[in-house]
C-alpha positions as CSV (number, residue, x, y, z in Angstrom):
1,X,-10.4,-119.8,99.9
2,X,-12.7,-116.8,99.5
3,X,-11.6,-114.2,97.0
4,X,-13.0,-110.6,96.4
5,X,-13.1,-109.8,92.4
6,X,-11.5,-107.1,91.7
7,X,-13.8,-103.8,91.3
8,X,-16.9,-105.4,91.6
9,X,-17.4,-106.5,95.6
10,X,-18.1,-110.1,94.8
11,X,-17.0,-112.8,96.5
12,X,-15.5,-115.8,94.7
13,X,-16.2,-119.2,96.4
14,X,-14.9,-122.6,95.1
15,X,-16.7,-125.3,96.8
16,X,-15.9,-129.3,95.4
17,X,-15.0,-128.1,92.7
18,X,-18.2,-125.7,91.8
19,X,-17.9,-121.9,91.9
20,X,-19.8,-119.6,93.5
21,X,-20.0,-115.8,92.8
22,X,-21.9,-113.8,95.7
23,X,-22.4,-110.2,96.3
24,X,-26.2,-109.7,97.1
25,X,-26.8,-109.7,100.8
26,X,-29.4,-112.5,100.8
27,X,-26.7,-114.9,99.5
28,X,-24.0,-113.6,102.1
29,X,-26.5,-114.4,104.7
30,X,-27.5,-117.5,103.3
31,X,-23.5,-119.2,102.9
32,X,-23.0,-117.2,106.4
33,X,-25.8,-119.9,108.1
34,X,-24.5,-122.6,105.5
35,X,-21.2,-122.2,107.7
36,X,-23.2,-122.5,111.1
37,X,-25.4,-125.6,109.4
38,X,-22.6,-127.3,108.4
39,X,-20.7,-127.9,111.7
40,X,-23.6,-129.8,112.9
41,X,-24.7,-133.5,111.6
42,X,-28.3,-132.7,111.4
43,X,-30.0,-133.2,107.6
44,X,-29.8,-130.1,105.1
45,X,-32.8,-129.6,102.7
46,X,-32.1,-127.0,99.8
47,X,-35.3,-125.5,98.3
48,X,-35.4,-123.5,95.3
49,X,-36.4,-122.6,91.8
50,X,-34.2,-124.7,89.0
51,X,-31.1,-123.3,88.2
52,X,-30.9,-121.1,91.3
53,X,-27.9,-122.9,92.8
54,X,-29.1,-125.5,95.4
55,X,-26.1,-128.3,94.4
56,X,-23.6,-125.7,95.5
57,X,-25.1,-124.9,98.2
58,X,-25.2,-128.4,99.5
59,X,-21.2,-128.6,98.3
60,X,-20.9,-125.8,100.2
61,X,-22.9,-127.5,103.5
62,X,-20.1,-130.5,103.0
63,X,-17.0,-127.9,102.5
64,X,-17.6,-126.0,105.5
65,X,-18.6,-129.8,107.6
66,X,-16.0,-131.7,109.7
67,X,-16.9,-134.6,107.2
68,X,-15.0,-132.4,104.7
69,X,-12.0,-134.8,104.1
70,X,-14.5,-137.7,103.8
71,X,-16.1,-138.6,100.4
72,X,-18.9,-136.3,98.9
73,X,-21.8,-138.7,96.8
74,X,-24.0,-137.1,94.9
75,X,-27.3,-138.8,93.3
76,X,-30.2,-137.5,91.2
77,X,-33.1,-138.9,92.6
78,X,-35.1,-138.1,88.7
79,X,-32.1,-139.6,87.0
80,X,-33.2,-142.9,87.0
81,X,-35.9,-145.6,87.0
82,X,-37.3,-146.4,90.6
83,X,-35.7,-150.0,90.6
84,X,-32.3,-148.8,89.0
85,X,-32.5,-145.9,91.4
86,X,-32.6,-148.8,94.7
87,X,-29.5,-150.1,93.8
88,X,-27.9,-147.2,92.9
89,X,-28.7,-146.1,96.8
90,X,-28.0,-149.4,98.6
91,X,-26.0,-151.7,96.4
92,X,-27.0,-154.9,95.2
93,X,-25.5,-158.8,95.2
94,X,-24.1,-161.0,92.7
95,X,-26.9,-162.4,90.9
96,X,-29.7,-160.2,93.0
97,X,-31.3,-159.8,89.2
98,X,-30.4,-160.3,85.9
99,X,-27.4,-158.5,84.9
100,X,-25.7,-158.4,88.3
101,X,-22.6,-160.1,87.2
102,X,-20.7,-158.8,90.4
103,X,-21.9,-157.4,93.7
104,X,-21.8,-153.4,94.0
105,X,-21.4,-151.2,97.0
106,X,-24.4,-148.4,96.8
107,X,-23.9,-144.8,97.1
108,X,-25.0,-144.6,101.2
109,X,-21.9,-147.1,101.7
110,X,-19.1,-145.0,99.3
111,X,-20.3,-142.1,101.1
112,X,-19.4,-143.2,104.7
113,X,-18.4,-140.9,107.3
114,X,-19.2,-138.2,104.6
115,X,-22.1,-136.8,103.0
116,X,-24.1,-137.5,100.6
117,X,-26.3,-135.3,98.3
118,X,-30.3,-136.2,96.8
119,X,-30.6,-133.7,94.3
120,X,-34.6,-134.1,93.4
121,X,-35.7,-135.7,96.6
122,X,-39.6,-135.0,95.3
123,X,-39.5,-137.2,92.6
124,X,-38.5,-140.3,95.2
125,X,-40.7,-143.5,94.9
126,X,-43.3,-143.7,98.2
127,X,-41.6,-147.1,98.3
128,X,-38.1,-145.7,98.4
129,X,-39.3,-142.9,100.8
130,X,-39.4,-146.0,103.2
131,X,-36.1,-147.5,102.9
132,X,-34.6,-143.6,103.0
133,X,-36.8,-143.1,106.0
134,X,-35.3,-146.6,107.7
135,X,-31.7,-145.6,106.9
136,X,-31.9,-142.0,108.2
137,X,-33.0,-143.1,111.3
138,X,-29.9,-145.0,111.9
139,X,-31.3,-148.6,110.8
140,X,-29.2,-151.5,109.1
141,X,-30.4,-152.6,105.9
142,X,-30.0,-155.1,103.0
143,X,-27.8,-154.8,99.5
144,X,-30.3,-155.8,97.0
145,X,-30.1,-159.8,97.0
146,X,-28.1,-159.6,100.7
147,X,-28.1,-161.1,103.5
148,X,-25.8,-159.3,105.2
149,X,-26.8,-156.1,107.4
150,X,-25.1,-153.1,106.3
151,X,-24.8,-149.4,108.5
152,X,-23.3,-146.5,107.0
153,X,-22.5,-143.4,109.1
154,X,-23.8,-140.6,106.3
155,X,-24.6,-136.6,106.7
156,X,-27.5,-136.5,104.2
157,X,-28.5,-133.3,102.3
158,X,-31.4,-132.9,99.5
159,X,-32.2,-130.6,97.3
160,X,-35.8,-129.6,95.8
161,X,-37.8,-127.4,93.6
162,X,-40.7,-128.7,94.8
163,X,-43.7,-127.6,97.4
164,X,-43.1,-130.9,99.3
165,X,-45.3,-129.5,102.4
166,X,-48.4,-129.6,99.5
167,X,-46.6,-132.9,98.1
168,X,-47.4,-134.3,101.6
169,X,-50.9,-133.2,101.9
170,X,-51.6,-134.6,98.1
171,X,-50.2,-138.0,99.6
172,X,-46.9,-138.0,97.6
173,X,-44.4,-137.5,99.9
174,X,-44.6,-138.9,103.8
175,X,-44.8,-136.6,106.4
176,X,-42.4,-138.5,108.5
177,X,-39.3,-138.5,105.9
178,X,-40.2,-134.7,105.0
179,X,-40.1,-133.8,109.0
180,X,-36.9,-136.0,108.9
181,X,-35.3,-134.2,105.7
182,X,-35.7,-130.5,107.2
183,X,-34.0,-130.5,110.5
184,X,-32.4,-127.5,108.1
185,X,-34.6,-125.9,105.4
186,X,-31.8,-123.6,103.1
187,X,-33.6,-121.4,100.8
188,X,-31.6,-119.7,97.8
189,X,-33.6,-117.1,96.3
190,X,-34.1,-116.7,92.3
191,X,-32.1,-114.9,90.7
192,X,-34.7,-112.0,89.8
193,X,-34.7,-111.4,94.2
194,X,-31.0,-110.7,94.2
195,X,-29.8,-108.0,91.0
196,X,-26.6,-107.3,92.6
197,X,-25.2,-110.9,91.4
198,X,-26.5,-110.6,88.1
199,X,-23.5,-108.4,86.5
200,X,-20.6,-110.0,88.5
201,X,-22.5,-113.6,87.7
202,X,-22.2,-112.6,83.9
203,X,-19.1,-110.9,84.0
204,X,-17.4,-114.1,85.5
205,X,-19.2,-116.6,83.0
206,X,-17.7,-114.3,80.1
207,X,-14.3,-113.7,81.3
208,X,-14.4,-118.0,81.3
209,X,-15.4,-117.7,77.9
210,X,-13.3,-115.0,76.5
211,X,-11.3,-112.7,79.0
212,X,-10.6,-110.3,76.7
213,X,-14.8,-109.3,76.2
214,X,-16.8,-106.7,78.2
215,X,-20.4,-105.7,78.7
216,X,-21.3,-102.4,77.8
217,X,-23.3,-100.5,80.8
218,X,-26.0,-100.8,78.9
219,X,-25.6,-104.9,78.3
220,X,-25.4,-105.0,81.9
221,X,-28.4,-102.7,82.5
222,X,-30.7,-105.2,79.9
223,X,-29.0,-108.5,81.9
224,X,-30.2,-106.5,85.0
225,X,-33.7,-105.5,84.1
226,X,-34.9,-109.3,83.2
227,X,-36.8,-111.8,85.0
228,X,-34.5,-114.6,84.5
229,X,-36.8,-117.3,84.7
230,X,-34.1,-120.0,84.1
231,X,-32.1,-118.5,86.7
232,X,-28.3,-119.1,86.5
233,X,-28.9,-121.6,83.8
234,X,-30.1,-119.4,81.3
235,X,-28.0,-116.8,82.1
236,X,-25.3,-118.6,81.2
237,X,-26.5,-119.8,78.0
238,X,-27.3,-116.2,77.0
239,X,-23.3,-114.9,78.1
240,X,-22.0,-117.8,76.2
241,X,-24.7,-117.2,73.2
242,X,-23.7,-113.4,73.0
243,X,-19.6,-114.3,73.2
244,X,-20.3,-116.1,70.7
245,X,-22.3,-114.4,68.0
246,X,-20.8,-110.9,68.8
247,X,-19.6,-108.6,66.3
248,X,-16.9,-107.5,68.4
249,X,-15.2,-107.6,72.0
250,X,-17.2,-105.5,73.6
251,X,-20.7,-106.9,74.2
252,X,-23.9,-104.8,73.5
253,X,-27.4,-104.8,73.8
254,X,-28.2,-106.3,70.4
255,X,-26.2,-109.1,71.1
256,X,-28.2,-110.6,73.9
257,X,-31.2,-112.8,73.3
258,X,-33.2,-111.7,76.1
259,X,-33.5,-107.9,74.8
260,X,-36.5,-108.9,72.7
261,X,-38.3,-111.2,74.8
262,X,-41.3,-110.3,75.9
263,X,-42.1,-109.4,79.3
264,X,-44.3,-111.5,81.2
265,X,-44.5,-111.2,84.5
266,X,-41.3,-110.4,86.7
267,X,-41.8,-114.1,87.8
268,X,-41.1,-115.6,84.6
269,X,-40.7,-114.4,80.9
270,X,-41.0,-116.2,77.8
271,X,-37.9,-117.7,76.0
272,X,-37.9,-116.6,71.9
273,X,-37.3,-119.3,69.3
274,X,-38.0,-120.1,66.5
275,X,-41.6,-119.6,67.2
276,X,-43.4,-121.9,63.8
277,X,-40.9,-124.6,64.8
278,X,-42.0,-127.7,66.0
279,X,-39.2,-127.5,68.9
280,X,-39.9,-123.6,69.1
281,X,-43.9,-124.2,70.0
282,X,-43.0,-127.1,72.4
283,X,-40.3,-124.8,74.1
284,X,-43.4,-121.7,73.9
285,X,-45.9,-124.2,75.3
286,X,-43.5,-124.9,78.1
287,X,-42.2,-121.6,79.3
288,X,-46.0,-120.0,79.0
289,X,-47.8,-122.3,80.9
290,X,-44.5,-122.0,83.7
291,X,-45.8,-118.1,83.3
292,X,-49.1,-118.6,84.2
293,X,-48.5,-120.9,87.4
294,X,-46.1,-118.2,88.5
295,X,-43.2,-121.0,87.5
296,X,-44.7,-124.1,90.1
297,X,-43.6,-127.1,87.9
298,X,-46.3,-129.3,88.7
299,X,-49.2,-127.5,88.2
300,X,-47.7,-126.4,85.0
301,X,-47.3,-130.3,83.9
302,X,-50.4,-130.9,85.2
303,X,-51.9,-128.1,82.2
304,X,-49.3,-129.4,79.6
305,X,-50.6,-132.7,80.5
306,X,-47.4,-134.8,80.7
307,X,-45.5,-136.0,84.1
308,X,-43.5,-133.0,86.2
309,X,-40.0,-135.5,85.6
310,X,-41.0,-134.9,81.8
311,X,-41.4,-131.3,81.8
312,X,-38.0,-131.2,84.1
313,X,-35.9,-132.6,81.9
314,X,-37.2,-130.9,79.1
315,X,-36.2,-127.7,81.2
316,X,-32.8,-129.1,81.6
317,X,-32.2,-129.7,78.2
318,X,-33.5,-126.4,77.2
319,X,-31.0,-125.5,79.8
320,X,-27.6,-127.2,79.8
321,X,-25.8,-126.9,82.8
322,X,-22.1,-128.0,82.6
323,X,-20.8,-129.2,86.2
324,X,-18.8,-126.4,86.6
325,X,-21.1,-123.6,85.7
326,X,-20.6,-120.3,88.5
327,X,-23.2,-120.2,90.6
């Protein structure tokens, strides 16, 4: 059930479990159309900067669905290896390889008649685009060691941070499964493009943490004023930092870590550590080269010179995200 918060004009939204805190037009517009979306069976693709809220937008897709009483699946397609990632999707046989001590339904089958989620869906194997491509279009396939045809009835909806239009055109993603994927294409904006959820975003976090701490106007006027290149992510890690290290119960300026980073762009800014650390410089090295390719993950991979499903998971480590974070 929707809630309005008290004094501040957001809307509280709980959605499998996730909650969402809205009050910027773009993202009442956006969960308006998720509602619309939703009642139809056509695939859902979520695009958007890490940390922006794209899972809850997909729970959201599913909550507002007539598939809502049937089982939600979720799946990170950069989670796994490609050949544990196969399985994972379409179940394998007793003795398909070594290890398979019993056979195992995969994820399309548990999520029959309801929906199931690809976080990641750039970082799918060309080979596995196949298979994906095959199943979408309504085609039985094979358990890993079967030999038993198996059809699932599944609502599909995938999530990116990727360009997957220049994935295509560099040959990494097929044209046909992309063109299959985005019957829907869901955008949620950075947090930087919509202020007005900034203070009720860190006002929620906090009351989680502590209800009986405040922001001072002029906490809330520093929170407001920065880029937020980590999105929600980070700014939950700073709320939680600052309820933590606070002096007392009412939080100020000086107790936010962002108030002395320094300001790249508005696109992206520049997380302090411990600069001289090893983990510091790394982190440095990491956030700088996001800056100078305006935050586009691969290109910035491609100048650190290590794989884009390295440099991601070094971003989600540098930015722990518990399941239920507000979004």
């Amino acid at each position: 059930m929707d809630q309005i918060l008290g004094g501040t004009g957001a809307e509280k939204r709980v959605f499998l479990g996730m909650t969402a805190i809205v009050a910027s037009p773009s993202m009442l517009r956006l969960l308006e159309t998720v509602e619309r979306v939703a009642r139809s069976n056509a695939t859902v693709l979520v695009t958007g900067e890490s940390g922006v809220g794209k899972e809850i937008i997909a729970r959201a897709v599913h909550h507002y669905s007539f598939r809502a009483s049937k089982p939600w699946v979720d799946l990170s397609c950069a989670a796994l290896p490609d050949n544990l990632l196969e399985s994972e999707l379409f179940g394998y046989e007793k003795g398909a390889f070594s290890g398979a001590e019993s056979s195992k339904p995969g994820l399309f089958e548990l999520a029959h008649q309801g929906t199931i989620f690809l976080d990641e869906i750039g970082d799918l194997d060309l080979r596995l685009q196949v298979k994906l491509l095959r199943v979408l279009d309504g085609m039985p396939y094979y358990r890993l060691g079967g030999v038993r045809k198996i059809t699932s009835d599944v609502r599909v909806v995938c999530a990116t941070n990727q360009d997957l239009e220049k994935a295509v055109s560099e040959g990494r993603f097929r044209r046909d499964l992309y063109h299959r994927l985005s019957h829907f294409v869901l955008h949620v904006p950075p947090l930087r493009n919509r202020e007005e959820d900034i203070a009720p975003l860190a006002r929620y976090i906090l009351g989680q943490q502590n209800p009986d701490f405040r922001f001072s106007q002029a906490a809330i006027k520093v929170l407001e004023s920065y880029a937020w290149p980590g999105n929600i992510r980070e700014l939950r890690n700073v709320v939680l930092q600052a309820a933590v290290m606070a002096r007392g119960t009412n939080i100020e300026p000086s107790d936010l870590t962002v108030s002395s980073r320094p300001p790249y762009a508005k696109c992206f800014a520049t997380p302090m550590e411990a600069p001289y650390s090893l983990h510091g410089m790394e982190r440095l090295m990491i956030f700088d080269a996001l800056a100078q390719t305006n935050g586009h993950q691969q290109r910035a991979a491609d100048r650190l010179g290590i794989s884009r499903r390295t440099l991601s998971r070094k971003l989600k480590l540098y930015q722990s995200h518990s399941k239920g974070a507000a979004v």
